[in-house]
N, C-alpha and C positions, 0 to 999 in steps of 0.2 A: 852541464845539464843541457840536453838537447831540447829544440824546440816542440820536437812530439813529443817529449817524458811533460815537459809544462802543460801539455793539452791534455793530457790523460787525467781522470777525474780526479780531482783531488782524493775520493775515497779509496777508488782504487790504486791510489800511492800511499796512503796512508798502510793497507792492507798489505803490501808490500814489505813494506818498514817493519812491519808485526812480522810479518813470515820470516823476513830473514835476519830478524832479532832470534824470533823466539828457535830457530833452526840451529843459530850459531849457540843456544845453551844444549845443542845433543850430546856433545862432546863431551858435557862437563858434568851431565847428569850421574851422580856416583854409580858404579860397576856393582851388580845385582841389588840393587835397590829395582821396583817393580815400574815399568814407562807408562803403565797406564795413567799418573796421575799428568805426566808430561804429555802426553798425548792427548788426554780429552783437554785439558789446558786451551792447547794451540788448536782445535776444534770449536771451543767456547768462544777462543778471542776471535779467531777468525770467520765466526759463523753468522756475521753479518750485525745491523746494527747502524746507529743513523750516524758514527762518526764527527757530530757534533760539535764534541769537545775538541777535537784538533782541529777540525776546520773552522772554529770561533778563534783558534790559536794565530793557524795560518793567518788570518786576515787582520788578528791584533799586531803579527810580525809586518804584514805587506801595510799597513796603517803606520806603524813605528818607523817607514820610509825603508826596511828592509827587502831586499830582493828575494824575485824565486831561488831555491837550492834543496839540493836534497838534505842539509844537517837538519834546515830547522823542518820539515816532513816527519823527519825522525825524532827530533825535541816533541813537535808535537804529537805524533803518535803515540808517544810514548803516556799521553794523559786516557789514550784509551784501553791502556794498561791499569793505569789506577784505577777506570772505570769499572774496567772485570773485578779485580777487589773490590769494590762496593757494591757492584749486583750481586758477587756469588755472598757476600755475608748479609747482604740485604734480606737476600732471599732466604738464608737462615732464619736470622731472625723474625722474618713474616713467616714464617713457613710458606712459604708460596712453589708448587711444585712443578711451575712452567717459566722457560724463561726463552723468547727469540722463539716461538713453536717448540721446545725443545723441553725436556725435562730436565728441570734445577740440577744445578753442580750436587747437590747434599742428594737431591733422588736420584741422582746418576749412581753413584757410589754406594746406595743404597741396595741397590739393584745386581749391583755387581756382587755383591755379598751376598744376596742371596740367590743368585745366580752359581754360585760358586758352593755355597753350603757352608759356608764357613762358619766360625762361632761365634757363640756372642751374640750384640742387637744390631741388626743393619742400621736401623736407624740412626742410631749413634756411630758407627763406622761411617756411615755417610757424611752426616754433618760433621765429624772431627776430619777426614778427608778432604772436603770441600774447604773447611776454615783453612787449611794449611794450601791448600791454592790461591786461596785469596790471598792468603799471606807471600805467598812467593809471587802474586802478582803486583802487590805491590812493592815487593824489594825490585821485581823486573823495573816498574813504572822508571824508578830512580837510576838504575842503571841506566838503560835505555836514554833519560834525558841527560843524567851525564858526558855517555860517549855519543851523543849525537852529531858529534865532528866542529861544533862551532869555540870560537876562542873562548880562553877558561873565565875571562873578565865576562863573557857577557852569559853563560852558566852562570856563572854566580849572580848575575844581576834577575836573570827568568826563575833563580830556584826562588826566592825570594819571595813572591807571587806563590811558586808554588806550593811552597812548605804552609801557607797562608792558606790555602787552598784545603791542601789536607789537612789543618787542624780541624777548620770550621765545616770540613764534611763528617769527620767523625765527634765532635761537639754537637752539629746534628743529631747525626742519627741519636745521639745520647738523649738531647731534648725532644724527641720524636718518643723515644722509649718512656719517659718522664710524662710526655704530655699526653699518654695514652693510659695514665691511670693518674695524671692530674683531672682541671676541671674541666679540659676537652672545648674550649672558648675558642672561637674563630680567632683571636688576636694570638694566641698562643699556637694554635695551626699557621696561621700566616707567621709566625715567628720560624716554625719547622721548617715548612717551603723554603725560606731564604737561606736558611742556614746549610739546610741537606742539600739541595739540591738548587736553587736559584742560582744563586751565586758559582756554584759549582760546575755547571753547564755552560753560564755566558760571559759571568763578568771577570770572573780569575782564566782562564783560559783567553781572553782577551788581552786580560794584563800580563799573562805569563807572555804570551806573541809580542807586547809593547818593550818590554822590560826586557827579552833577550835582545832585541832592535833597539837596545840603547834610546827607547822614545819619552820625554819629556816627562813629566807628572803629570800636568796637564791632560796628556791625553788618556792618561788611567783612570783620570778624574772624567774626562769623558764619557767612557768603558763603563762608570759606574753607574751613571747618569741613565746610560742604554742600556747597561746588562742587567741591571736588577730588575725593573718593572717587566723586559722582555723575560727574565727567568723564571719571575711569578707566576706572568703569566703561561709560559713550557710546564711549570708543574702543575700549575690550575688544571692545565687541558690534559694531563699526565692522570689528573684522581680523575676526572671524568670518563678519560675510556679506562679506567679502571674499572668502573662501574656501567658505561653503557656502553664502552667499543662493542666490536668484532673479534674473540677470541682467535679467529681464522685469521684476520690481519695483525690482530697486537701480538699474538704468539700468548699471550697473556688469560689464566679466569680472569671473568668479570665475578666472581664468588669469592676472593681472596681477598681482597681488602673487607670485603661486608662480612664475612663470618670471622676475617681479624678483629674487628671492632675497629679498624683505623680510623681514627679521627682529623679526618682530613678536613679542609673550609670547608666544603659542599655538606658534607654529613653535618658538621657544626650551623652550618647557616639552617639544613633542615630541621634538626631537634630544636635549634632558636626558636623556630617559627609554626612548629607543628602545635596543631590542639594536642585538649587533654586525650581522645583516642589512639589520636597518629601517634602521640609521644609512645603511649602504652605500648601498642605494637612494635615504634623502634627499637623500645625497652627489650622487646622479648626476642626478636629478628636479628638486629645489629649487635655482630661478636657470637652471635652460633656457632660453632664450631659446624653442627650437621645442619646448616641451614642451605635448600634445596635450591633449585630451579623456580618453583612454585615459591616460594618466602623471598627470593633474591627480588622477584618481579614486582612484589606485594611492595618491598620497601623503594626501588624505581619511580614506583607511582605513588608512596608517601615524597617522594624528594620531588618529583614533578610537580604535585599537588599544593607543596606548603611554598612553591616558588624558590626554593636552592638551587634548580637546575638554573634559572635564567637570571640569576641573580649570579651566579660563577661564569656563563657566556658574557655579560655585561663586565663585570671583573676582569675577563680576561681583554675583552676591548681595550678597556681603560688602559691596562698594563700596558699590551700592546703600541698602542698609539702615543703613550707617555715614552715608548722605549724610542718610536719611530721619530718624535717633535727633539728627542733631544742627539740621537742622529745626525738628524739635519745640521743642531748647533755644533756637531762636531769638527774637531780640525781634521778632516781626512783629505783624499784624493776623491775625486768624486768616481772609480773604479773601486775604490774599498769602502763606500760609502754603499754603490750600488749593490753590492755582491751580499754585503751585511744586511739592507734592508729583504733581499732574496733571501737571505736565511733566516729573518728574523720572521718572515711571512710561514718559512716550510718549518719551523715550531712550533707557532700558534694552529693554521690552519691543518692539521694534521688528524687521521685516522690510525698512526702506530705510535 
């Protein structure tokens, strides 16, 4: 490894590792089967994205006293493989029809069928499309961390972590599905957050970095200490620009979770606290299917009003600063100390 490949951003080595993963499966794509599901694939994963999870990875390996190299780039990249598996069925599941600016893997393929004239329901050829790339994205994810070049003992020691990893994101999403037609109680949202996505963003992708670097328990016990409050709070501020971003910057509606009905903290803390009018109209607003521009704004300023918005920016403080105090008590190097508190600020403080 040269000293300008270690200067290059970590993202843009990670995007590397993707490209010439996902290049080296041209070869093996079976003979007349059709490439376009191959090709928007490697358009999806490469089409930009905050890389997160592997660079929480990197830094749980360079914490675990391991060196720069290209295997573990590739171990780690390879979690932003699992990650396109969970956006593109995410996004099934919510129906949400943007994803990165870009139209969802299932409206992709929807599009293309009727583009094409062919039979049948697009809609349905889209979504069973889309399902089976997520599914080849995550048989990729596991390949991928397998041949990522590092010895078989310490593979076995990072899958470990992350087989841990993928249970408790799809156990999520399962309890997300549950708790959207249970009683929709902020404790039960904050159950979701940890499960789907918390943990799955900072504190196993840390441990997966510690655990292939042969590093201590101790220090995954650290990892947890810091990754869970900082995970809360990444998905805290994740339902917020849900509902107030920048569509132009998050790639994302701000209409897809409010006419899902998603019952995130922020919606839970508003219905906690709204009167009997506000409830009424969440009643009738939150979970519309055709709820507008005009109805999205209406329920904005029910969540303003009843005090959820600034009761979820305090939440996420808390998280925050819970993640940063136990940092500090970490065993790091004070370079993987610094590097983690930078990223833990460009989660929180974030407009995508």
């Amino acid at each position: 490894m040269t000293l300008q490949a270690t200067r290059r951003p970590l993202s843009q080595r990670f995007d590397t590792a993707l490209a010439e993963f996902i290049d080296r499966q041209d070869p093996a794509w079976p003979d007349g089967a059709p490439r376009g599901a191959l090709d928007s694939l490697r358009r999806f994963v490469l089409a930009g994205g905050k890389r997160l999870r592997p660079t929480f990875a990197y830094w749980g390996w360079r914490g675990g006293g391991g060196e720069d190299c290209p295997e573990v780039i590739r171990a780690a990249a390879a979690l932003e493989l699992f990650h396109a598996f969970a956006l593109i069925h995410d996004d099934i599941i919510d129906g949400s029809d943007r994803r990165r600016g870009q139209p969802s893997m299932h409206r992709l393929f929807a599009t293309v069928h009727d583009r094409h004239a062919w039979r049948g329901d697009s809609l349905a050829f889209g979504r069973n499309t889309a399902l089976l790339c997520g599914d080849l994205c995550a048989a990729w994810a596991e390949q991928m961390f397998h041949e990522c070049g590092l010895p078989p003992r310490q593979i076995h020691q990072g899958y470990a972590a992350f087989a841990l990893m993928r249970t408790e994101v799809i156990a999520g999403q399962y309890l997300d599905l549950v708790s959207g037609v249970g009683d929709g109680s902020v404790a039960s949202a904050l159950t979701v957050i940890r499960m789907k996505s918390a943990r799955y963003t900072v504190t196993r992708p840390l441990q997966i970095g510690a655990c292939l670097a042969g590093a201590p328990r101790s220090l995954s016990a650290s990892f947890t200490e810091f990754g869970d409050p900082l995970g809360d709070a990444f998905q805290l501020r994740d339902d917020v620009l849900g509902v107030f971003g920048d569509p132009a910057v998050t790639g994302k509606s701000t209409l897809d979770d409010l006419r899902e009905g998603k019952m995130t903290v922020m919606m839970a803390l508003a219905r906690d606290a709204a009167d009997r009018d506000q409830a009424a109209r969440m009643s009738e607003l939150f979970g519309d299917p055709a709820l507008d521009a005009e109805g999205a704004e209406e329920l904005r300023s029910i969540i303003r009003e009843t005090g959820a918005l600034d009761r979820i920016e305090q939440m996420i403080r808390v998280r925050a600063q819970a993640g940063l105090t136990a940092l500090e008590a970490a065993p790091l190097p004070d370079f993987v100390r610094s590097a983690l508190a930078d990223l833990a600020a460009a989660a929180v403080d974030r407009t995508t």
